[in-house]
Steps between C-alpha positions, in 0.01 A plus 500: 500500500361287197444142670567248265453100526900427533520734872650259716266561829594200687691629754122602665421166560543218715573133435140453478455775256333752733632873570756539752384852630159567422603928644684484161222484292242762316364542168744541278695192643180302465524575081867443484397150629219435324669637168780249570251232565405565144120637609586811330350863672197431749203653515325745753333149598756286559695767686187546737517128558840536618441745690180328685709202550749732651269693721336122589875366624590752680176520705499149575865354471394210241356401229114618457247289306590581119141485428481851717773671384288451222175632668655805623541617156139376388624264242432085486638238743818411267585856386876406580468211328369716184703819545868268573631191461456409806442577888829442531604713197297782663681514845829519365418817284365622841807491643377308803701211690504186558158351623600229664472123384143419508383852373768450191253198356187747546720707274536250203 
């Protein structure tokens, strides 16, 4: 499937804009997102990320310090920052849930 920018992908998410069931998601999902978030195809990087902040949640059930996600994959502090438009923006294409309210402003 050719993603484009008008794929309705909604129904993943919650009222919060986070995805419903994170079992759903894998690669190609993640690019069908991000196309329709208008970020066009990701890199080998920014898939890594995803996958780090993936591997991060699942060990620990919550948001880990952005700043390592970053470290894990030897680039700076605010790689997320660089690499998306946001935190935030990043989860989302990670298909991962909702954080919870306090962890949703160490998103922004």
């Amino acid at each position: 499937m050719n993603p484009t920018a008008e794929e309705d992908l909604s129904f993943l998410f919650d009222k919060d804009d986070f995805f419903i069931d994170p079992t759903q998601w894998d690669i190609e999902l993640a690019q069908r997102i991000a196309h329709a978030e208008d970020m066009g195809e990701m890199d080998a990087l920014q898939l890594e990320l995803l996958l780090t902040l993936r591997d991060e949640f699942q060990k620990f059930g919550a948001v880990t310090a952005l700043s390592h996600i970053c470290h894990l994959n030897g680039l700076d502090a605010d790689c997320l920052h660089q690499l998306f438009r946001s935190p935030r923006q990043a989860w989302r294409i990670a298909g991962l849930p909702n954080p919870g309210e306090e962890a949703k402003a160490y998103l922004a």
